[in-house]
PyMOL Python script that loads the backbone (N, CA, C, O; Angstrom):
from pymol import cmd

cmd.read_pdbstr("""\
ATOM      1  N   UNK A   1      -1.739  34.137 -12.111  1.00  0.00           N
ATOM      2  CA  UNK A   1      -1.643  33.188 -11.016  1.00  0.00           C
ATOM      3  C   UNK A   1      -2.709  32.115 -11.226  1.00  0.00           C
ATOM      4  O   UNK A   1      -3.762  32.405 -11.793  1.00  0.00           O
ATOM      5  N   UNK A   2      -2.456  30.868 -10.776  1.00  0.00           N
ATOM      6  CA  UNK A   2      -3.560  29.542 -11.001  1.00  0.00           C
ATOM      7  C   UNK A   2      -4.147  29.562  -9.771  1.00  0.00           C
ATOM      8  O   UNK A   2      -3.667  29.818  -8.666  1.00  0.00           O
ATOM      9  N   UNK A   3      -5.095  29.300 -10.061  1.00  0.00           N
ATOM     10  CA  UNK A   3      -6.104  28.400  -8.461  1.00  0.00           C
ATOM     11  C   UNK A   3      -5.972  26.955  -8.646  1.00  0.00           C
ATOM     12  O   UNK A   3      -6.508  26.288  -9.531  1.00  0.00           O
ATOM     13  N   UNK A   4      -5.083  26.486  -7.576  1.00  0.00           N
ATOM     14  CA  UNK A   4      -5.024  24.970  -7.795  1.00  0.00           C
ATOM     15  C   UNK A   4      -5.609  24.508  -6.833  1.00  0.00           C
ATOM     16  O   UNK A   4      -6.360  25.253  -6.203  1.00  0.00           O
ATOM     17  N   UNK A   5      -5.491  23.562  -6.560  1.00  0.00           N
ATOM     18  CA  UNK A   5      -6.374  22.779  -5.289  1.00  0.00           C
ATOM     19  C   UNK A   5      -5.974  21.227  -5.172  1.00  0.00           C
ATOM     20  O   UNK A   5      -6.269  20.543  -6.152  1.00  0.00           O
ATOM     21  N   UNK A   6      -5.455  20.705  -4.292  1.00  0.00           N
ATOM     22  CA  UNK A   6      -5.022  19.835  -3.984  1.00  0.00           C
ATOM     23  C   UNK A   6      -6.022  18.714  -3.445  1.00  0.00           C
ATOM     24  O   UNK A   6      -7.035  19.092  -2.856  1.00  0.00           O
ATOM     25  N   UNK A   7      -5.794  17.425  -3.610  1.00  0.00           N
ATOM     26  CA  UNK A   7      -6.678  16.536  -3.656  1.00  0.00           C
ATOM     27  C   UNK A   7      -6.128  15.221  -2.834  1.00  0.00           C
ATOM     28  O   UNK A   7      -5.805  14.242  -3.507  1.00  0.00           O
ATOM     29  N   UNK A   8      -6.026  15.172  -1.603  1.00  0.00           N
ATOM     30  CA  UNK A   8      -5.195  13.615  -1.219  1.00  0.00           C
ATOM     31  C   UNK A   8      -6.086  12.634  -1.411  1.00  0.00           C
ATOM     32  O   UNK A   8      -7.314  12.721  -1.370  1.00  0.00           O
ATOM     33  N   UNK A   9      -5.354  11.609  -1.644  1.00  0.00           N
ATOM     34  CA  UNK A   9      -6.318  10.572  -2.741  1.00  0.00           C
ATOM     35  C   UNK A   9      -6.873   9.742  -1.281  1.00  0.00           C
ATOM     36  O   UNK A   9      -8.084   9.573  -1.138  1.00  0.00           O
ATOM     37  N   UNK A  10      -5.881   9.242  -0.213  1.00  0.00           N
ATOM     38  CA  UNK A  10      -6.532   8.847   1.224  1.00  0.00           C
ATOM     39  C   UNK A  10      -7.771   9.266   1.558  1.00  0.00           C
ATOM     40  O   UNK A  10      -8.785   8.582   1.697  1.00  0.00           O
ATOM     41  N   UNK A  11      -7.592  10.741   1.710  1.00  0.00           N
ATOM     42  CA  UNK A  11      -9.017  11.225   2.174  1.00  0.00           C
ATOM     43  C   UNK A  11     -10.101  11.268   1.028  1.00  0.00           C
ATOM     44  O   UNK A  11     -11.192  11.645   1.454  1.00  0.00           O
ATOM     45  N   UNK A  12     -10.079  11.020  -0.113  1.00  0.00           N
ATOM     46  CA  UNK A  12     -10.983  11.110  -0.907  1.00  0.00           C
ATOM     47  C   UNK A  12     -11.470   9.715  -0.962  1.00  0.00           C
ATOM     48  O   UNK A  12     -12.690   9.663  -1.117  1.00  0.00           O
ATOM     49  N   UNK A  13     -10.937   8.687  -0.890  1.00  0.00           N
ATOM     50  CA  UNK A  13     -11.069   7.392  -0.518  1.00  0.00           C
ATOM     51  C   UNK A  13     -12.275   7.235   0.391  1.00  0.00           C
ATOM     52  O   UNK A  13     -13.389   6.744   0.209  1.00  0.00           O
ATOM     53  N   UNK A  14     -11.872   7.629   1.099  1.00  0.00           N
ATOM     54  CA  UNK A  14     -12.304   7.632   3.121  1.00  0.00           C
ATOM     55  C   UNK A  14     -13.490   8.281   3.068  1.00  0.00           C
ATOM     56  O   UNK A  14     -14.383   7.906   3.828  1.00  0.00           O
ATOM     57  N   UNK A  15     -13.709   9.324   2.200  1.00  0.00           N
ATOM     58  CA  UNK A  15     -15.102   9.926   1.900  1.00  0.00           C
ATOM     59  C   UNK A  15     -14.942  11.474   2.656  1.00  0.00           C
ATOM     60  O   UNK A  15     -15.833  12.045   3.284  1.00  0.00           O
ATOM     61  N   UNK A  16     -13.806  11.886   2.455  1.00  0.00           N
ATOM     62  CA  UNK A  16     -14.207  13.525   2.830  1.00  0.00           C
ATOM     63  C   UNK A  16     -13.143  14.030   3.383  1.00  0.00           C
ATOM     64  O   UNK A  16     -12.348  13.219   3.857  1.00  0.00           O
ATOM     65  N   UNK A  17     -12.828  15.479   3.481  1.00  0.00           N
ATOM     66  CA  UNK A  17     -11.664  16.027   4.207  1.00  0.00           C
ATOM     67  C   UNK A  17     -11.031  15.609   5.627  1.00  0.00           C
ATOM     68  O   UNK A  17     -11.556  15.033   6.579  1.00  0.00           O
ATOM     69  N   UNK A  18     -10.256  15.898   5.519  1.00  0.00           N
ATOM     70  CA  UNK A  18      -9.199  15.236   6.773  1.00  0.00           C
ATOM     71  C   UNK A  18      -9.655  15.727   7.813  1.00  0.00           C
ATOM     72  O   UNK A  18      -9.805  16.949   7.825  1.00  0.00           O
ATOM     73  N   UNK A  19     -10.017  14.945   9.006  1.00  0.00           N
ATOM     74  CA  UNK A  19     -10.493  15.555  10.256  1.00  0.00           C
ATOM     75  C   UNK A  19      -9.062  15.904  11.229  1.00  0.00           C
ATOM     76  O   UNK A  19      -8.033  15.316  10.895  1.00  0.00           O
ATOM     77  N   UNK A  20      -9.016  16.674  12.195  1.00  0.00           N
ATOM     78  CA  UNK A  20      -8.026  16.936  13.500  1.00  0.00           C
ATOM     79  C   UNK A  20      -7.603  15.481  13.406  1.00  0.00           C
ATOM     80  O   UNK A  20      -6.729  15.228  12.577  1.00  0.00           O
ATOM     81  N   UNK A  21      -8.031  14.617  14.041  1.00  0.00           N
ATOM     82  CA  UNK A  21      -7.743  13.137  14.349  1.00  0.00           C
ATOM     83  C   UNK A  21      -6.673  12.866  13.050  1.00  0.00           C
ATOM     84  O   UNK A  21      -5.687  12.206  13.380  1.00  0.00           O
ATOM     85  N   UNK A  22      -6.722  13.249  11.729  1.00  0.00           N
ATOM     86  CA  UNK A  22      -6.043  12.606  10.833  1.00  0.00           C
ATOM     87  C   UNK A  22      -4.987  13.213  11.061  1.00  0.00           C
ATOM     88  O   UNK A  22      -3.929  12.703  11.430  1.00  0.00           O
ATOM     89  N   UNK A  23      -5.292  14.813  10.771  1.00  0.00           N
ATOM     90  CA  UNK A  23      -4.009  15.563  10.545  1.00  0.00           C
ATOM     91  C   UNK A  23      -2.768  15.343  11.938  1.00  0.00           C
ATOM     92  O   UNK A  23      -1.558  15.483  11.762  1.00  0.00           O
ATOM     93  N   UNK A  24      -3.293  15.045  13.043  1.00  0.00           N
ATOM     94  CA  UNK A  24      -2.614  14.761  14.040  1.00  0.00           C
ATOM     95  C   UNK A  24      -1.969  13.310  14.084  1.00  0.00           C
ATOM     96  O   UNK A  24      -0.881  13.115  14.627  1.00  0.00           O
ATOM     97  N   UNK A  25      -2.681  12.341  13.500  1.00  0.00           N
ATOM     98  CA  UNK A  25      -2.134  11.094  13.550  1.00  0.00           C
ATOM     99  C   UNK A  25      -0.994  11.304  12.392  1.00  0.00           C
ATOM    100  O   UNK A  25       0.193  11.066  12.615  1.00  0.00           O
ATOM    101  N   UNK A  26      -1.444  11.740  11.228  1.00  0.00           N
ATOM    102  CA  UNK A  26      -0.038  11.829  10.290  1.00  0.00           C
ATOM    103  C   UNK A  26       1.203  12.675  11.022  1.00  0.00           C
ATOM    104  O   UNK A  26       2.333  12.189  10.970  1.00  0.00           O
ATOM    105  N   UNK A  27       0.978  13.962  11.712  1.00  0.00           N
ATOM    106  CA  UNK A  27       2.032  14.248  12.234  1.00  0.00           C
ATOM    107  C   UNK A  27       2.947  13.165  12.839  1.00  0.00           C
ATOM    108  O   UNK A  27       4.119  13.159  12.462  1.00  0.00           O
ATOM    109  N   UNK A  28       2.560  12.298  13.688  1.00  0.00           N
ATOM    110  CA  UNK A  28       2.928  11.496  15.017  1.00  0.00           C
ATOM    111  C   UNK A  28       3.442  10.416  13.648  1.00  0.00           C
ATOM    112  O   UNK A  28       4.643  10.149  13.707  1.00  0.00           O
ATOM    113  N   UNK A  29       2.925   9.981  12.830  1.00  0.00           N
ATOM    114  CA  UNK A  29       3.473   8.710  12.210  1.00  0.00           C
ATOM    115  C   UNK A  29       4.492   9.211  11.740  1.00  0.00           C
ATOM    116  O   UNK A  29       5.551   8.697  12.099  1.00  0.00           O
ATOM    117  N   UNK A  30       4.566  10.742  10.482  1.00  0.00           N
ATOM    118  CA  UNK A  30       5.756  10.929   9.883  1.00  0.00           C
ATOM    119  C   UNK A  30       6.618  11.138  11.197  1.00  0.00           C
ATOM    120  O   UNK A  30       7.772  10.925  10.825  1.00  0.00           O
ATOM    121  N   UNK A  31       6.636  11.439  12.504  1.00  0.00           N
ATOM    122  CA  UNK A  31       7.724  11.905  13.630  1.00  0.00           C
ATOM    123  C   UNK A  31       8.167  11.026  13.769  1.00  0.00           C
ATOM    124  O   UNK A  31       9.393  11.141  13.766  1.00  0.00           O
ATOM    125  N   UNK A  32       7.715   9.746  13.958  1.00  0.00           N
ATOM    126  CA  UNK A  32       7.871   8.202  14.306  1.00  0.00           C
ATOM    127  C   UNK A  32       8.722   7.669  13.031  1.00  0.00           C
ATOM    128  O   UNK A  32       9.559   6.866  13.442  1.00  0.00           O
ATOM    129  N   UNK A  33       8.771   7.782  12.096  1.00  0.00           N
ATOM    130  CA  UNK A  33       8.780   6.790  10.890  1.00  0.00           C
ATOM    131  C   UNK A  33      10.519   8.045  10.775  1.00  0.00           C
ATOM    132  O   UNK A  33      11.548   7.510  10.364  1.00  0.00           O
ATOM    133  N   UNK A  34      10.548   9.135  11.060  1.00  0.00           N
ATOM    134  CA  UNK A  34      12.158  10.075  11.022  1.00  0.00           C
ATOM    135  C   UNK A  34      12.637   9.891  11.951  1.00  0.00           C
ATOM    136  O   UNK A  34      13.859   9.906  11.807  1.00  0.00           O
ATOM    137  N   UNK A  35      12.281   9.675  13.094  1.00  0.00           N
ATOM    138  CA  UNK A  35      13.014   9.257  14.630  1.00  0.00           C
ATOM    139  C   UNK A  35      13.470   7.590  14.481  1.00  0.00           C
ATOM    140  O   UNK A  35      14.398   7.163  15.167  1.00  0.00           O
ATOM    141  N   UNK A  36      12.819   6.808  13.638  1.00  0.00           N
ATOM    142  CA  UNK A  36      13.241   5.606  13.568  1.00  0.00           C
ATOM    143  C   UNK A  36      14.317   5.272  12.226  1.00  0.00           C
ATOM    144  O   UNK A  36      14.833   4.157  12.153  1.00  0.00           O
ATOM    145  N   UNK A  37      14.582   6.259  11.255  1.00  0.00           N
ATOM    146  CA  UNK A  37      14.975   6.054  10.229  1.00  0.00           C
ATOM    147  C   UNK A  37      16.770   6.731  11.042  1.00  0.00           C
ATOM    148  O   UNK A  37      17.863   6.193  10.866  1.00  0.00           O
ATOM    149  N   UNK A  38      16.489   8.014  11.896  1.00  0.00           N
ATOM    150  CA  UNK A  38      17.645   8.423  12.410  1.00  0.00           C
ATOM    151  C   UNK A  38      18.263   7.619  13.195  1.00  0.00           C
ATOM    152  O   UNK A  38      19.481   7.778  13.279  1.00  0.00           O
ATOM    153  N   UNK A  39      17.410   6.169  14.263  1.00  0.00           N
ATOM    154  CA  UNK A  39      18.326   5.558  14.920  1.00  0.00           C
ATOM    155  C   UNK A  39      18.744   4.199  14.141  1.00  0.00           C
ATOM    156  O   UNK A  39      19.414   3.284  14.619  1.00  0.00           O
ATOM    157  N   UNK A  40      18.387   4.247  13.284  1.00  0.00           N
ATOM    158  CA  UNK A  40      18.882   2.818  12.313  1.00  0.00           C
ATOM    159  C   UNK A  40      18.006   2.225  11.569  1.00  0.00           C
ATOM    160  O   UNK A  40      18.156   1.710  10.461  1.00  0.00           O
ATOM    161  N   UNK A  41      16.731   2.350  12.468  1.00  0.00           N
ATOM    162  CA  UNK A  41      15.641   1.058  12.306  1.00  0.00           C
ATOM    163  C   UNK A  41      15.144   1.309  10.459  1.00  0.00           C
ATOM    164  O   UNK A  41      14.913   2.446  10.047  1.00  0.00           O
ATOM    165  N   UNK A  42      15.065   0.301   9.705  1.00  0.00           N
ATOM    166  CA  UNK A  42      15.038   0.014   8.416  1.00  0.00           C
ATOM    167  C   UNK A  42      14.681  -1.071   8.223  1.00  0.00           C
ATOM    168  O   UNK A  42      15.379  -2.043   8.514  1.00  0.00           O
ATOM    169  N   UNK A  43      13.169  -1.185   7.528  1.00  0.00           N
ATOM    170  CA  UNK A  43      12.943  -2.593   6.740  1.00  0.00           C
ATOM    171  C   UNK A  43      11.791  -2.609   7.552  1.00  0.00           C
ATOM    172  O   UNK A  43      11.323  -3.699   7.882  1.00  0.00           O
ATOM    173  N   UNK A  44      11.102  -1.223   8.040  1.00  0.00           N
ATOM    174  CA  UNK A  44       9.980  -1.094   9.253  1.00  0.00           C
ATOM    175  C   UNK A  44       8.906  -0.271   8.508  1.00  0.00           C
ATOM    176  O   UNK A  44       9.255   0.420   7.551  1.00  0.00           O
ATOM    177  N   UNK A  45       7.609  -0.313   8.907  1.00  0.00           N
ATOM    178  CA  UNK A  45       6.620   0.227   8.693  1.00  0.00           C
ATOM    179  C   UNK A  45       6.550   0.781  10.217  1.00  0.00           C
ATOM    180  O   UNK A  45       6.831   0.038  11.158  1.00  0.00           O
ATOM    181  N   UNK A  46       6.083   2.388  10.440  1.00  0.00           N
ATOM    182  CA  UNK A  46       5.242   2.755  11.069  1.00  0.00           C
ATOM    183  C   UNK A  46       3.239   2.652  11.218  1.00  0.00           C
ATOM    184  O   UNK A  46       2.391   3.026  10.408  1.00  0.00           O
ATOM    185  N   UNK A  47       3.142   2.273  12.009  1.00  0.00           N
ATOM    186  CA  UNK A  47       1.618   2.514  12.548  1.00  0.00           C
ATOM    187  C   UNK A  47       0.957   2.610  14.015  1.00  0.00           C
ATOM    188  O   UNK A  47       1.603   2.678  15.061  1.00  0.00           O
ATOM    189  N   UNK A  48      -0.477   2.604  13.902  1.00  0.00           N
ATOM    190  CA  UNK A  48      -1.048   3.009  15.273  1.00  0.00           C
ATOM    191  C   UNK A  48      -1.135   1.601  16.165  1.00  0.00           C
ATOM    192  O   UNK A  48      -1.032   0.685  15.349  1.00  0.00           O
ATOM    193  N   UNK A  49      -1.238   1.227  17.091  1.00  0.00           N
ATOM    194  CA  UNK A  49      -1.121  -0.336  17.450  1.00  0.00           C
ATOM    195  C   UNK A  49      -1.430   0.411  19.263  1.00  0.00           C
ATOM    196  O   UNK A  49      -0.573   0.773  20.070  1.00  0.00           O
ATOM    197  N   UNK A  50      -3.367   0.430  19.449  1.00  0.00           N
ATOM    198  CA  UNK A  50      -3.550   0.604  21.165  1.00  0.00           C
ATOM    199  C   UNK A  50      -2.915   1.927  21.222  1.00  0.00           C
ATOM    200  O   UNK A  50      -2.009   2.301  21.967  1.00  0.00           O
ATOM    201  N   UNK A  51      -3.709   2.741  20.069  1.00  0.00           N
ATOM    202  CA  UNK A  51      -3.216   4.222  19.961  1.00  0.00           C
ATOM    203  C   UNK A  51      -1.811   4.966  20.701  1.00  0.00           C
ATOM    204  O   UNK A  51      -1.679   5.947  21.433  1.00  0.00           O
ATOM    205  N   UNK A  52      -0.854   3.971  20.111  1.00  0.00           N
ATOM    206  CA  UNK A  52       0.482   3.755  20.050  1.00  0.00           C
ATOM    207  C   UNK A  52       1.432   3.722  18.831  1.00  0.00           C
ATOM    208  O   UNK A  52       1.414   2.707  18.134  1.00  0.00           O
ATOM    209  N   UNK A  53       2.220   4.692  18.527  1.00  0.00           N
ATOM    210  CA  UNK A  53       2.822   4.752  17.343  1.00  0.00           C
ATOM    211  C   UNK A  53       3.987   3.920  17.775  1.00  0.00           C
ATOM    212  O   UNK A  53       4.666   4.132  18.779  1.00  0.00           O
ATOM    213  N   UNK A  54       4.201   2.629  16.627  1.00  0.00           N
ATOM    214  CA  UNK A  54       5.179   1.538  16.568  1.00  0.00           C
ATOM    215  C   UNK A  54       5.123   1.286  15.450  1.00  0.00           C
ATOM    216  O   UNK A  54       4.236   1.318  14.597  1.00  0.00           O
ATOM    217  N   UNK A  55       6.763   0.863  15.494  1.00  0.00           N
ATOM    218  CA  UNK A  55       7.254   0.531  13.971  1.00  0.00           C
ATOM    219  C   UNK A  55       7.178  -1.113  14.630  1.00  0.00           C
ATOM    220  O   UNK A  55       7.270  -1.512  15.791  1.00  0.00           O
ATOM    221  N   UNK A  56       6.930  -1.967  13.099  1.00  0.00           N
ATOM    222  CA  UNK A  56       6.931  -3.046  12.962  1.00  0.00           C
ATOM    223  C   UNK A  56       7.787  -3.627  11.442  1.00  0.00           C
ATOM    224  O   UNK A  56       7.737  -3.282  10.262  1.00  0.00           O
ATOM    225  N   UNK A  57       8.457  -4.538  12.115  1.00  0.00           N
ATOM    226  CA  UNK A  57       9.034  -5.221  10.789  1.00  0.00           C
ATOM    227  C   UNK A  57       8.649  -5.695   9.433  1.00  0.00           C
ATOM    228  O   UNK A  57       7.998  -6.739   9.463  1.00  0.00           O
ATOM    229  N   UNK A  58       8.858  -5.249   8.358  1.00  0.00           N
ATOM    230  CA  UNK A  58       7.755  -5.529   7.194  1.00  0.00           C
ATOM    231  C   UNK A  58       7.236  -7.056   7.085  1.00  0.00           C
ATOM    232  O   UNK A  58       6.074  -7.429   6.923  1.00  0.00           O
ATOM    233  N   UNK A  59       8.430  -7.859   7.218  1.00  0.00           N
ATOM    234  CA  UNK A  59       8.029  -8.961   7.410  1.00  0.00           C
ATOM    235  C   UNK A  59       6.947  -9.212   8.086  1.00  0.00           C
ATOM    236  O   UNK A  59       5.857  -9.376   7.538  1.00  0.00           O
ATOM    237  N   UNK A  60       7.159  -9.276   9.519  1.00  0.00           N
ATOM    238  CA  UNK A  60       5.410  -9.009  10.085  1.00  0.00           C
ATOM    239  C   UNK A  60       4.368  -8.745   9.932  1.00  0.00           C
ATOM    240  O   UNK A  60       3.297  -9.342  10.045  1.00  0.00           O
ATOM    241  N   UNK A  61       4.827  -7.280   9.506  1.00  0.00           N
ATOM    242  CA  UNK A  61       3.407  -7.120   9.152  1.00  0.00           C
ATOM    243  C   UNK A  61       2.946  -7.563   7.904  1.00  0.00           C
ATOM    244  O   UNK A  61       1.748  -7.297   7.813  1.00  0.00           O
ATOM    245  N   UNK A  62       3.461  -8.232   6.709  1.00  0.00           N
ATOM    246  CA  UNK A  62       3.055  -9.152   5.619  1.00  0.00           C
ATOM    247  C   UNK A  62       2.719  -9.869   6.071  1.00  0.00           C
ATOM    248  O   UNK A  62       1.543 -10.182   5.882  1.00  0.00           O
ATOM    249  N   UNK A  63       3.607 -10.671   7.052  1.00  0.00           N
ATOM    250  CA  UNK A  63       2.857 -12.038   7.167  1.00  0.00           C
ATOM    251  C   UNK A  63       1.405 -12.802   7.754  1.00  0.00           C
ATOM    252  O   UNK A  63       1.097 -13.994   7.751  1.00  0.00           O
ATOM    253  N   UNK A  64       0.890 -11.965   8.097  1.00  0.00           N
ATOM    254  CA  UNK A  64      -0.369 -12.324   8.755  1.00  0.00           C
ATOM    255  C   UNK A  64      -1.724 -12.034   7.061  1.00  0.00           C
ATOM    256  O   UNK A  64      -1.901 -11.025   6.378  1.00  0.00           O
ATOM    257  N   UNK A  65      -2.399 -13.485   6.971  1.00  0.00           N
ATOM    258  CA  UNK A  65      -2.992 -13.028   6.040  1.00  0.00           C
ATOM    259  C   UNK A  65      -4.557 -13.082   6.905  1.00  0.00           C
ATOM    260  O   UNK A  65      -4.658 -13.653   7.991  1.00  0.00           O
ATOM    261  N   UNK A  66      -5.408 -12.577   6.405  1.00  0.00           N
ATOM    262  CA  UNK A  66      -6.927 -12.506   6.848  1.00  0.00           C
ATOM    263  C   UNK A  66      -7.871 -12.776   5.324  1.00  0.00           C
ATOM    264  O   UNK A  66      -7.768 -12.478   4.134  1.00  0.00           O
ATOM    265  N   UNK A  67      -8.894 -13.585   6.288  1.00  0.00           N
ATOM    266  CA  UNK A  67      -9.659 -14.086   5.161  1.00  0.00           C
ATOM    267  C   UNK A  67     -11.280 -13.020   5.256  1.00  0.00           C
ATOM    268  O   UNK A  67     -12.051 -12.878   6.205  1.00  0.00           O
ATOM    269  N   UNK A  68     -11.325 -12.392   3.777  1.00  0.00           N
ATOM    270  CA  UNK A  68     -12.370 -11.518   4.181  1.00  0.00           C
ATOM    271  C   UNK A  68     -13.950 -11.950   4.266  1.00  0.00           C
ATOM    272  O   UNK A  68     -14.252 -13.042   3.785  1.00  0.00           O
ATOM    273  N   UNK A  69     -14.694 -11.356   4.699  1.00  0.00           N
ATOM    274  CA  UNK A  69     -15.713 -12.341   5.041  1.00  0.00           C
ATOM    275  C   UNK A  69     -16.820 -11.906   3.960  1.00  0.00           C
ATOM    276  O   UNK A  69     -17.335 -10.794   4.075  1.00  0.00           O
ATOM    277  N   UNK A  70     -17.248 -12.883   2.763  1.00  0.00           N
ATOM    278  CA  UNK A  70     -17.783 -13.350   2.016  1.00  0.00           C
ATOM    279  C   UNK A  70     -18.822 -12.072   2.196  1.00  0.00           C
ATOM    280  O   UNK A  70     -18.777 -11.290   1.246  1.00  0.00           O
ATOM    281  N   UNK A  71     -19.679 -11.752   3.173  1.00  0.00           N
ATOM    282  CA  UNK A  71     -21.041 -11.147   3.357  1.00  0.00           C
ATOM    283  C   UNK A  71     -20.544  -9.892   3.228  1.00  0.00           C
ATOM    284  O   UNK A  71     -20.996  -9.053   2.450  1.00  0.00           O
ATOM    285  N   UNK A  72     -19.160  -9.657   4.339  1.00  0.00           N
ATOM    286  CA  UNK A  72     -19.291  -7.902   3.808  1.00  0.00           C
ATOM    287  C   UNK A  72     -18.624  -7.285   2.251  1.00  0.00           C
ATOM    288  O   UNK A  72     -18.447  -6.106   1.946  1.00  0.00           O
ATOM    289  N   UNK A  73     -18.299  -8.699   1.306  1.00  0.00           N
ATOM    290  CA  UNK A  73     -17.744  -8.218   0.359  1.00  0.00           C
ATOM    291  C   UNK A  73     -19.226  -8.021  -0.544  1.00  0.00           C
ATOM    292  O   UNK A  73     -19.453  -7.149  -1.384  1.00  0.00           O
ATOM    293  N   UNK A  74     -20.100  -9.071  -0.103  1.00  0.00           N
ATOM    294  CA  UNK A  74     -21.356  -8.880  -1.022  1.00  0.00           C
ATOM    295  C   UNK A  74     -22.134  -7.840  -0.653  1.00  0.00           C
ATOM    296  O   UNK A  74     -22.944  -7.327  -1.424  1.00  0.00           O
ATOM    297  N   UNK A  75     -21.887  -7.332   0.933  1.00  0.00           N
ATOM    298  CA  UNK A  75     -22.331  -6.151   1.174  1.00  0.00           C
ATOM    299  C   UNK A  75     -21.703  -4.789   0.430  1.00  0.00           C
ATOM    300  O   UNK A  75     -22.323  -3.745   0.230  1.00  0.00           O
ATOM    301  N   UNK A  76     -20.455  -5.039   0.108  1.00  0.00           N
ATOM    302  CA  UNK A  76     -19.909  -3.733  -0.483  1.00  0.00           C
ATOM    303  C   UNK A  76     -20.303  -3.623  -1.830  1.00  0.00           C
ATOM    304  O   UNK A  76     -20.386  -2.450  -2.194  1.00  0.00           O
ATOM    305  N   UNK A  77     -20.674  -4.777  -3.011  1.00  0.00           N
ATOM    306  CA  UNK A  77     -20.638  -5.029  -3.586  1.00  0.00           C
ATOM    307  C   UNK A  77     -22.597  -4.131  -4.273  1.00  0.00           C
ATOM    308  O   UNK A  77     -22.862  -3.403  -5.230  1.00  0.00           O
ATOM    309  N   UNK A  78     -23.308  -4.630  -3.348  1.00  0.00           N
ATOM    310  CA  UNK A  78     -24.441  -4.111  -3.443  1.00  0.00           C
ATOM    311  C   UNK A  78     -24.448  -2.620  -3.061  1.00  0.00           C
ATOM    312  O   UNK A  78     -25.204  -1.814  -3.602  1.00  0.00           O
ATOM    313  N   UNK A  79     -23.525  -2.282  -2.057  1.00  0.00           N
ATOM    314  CA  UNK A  79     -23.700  -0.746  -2.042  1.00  0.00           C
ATOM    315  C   UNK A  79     -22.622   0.107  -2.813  1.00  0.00           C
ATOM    316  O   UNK A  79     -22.053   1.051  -2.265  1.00  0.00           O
ATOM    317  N   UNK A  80     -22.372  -0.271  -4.112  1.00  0.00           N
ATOM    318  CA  UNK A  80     -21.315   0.354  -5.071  1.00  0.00           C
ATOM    319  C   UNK A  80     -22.268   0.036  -6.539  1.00  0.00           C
ATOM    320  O   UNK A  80     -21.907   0.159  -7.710  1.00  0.00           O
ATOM    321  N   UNK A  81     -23.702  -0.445  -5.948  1.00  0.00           N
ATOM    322  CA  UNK A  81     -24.376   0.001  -7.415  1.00  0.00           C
ATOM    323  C   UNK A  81     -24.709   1.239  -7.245  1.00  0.00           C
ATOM    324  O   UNK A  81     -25.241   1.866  -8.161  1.00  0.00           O
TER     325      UNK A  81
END
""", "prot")
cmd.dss("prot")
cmd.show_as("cartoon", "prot")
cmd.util.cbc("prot")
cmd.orient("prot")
């Protein structure tokens, strides 16, 4: 038998194992994202929006661009030496 161990790349990102808060929000998004695929809705992203699970049109949500702000990139930048 192997000892494997699984690794989600999100939470390793994020800096550490999945808290309650995650594992509960993924429940609610995948419920959201199969309840919307069963009544038609397609061409949608699920997310949290005023800790509210809503699908939004991809379009939408592409279209909004944000400009990042110069300081916290030089801030990230210095704390990734």
């Amino acid at each position: 038998m192997y000892d494997t161990k699984v690794t989600i790349l999100g939470h390793l990102q994020r800096g550490g194992s999945p808290t309650c808060f995650d594992r509960v929000l993924a429940s609610r998004l995948g419920a959201h994202a199969v309840e919307g695929v069963l009544a038609g809705e397609t061409r949608k992203m699920v997310g949290l929006m005023d800790n509210k699970i809503k699908l939004t049109d991809l379009k939408m949500a592409t279209s909004n661009h944000f400009e990042l702000d110069n300081n916290l990139i030089k801030l990230a930048s210095i704390l990734a030496m």
